[in-house]
C-alpha positions in Angstrom: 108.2 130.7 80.3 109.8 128.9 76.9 108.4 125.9 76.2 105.3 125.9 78.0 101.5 125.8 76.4 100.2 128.5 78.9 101.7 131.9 80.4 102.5 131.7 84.0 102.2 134.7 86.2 105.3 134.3 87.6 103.8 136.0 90.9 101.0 133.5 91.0 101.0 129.6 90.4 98.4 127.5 91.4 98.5 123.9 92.8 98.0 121.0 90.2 95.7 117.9 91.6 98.2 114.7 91.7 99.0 112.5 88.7 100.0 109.6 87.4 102.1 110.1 84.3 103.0 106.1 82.2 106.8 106.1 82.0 108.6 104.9 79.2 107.9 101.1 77.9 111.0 100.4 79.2 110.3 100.2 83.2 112.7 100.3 85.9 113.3 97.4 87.5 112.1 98.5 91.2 108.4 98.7 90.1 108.8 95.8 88.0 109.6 93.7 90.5 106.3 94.8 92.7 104.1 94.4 89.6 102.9 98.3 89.0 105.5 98.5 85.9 105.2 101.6 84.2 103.5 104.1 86.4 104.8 106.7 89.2 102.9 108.7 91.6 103.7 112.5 92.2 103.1 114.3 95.4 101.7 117.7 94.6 103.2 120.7 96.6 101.6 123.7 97.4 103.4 127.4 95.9 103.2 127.8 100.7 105.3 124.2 100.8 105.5 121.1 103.2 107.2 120.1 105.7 110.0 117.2 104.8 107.5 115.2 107.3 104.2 116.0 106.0 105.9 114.9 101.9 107.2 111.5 103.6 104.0 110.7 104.9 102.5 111.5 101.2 104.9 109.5 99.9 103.9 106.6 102.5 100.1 107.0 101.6 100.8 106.9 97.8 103.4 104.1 97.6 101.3 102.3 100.0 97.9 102.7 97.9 100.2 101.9 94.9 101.1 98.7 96.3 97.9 97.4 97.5 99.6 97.9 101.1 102.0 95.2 100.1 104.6 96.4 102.9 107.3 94.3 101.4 106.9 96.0 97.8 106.3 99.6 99.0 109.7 99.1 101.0 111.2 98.0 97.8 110.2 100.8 96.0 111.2 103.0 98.5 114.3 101.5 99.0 114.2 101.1 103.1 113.6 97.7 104.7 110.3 96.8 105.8 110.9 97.1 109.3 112.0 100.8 108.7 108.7 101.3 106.6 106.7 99.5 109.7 108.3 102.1 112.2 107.9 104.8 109.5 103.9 104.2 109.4 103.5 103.9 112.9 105.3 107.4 113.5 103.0 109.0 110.8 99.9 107.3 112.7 98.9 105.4 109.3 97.4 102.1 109.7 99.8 98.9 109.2 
């Protein structure tokens, strides 16, 4: 592939362990106002997929370890009220 450091079989790709990548120094206002400025989470995804239930709960876990499972600030980030996030965890069996 162009523009990549290492060739890719393009029949074989291996799963990358999750990161967390600094954004620019200019951060966006949502994690700003939750105090992780500067810093995203990425949900890795196997080359067999996920279900759209099995990446929501990921992305409860991570915004929830990423707010110090502030329920307030991880609904923030993910732009659904708390009580939505509340019901959200429950359905997902994750501890409130």
């Amino acid at each position: 592939m162009p523009g990549t450091s290492q060739p890719v079989d393009a029949g074989h790709r291996q799963a990358q362990p999750p990161s967390y990548t600094p954004l620019s120094t200019n951060p966006s206002p949502q994690t700003d106002d939750v105090g992780i400025s500067g810093w995203i989470a990425a949900i890795p995804i196997p080359p067999s997929g996920l279900s759209l239930r099995d990446i929501e709960r990921e992305a409860l876990i991570l915004t929830m370890r990423l707010t110090g499972h502030n329920q307030s600030a991880a609904a923030r980030i993910l732009r659904i009220s708390r009580p939505t996030l509340a019901r959200k965890l429950r359905g997902h069996g994750l501890k409130l």
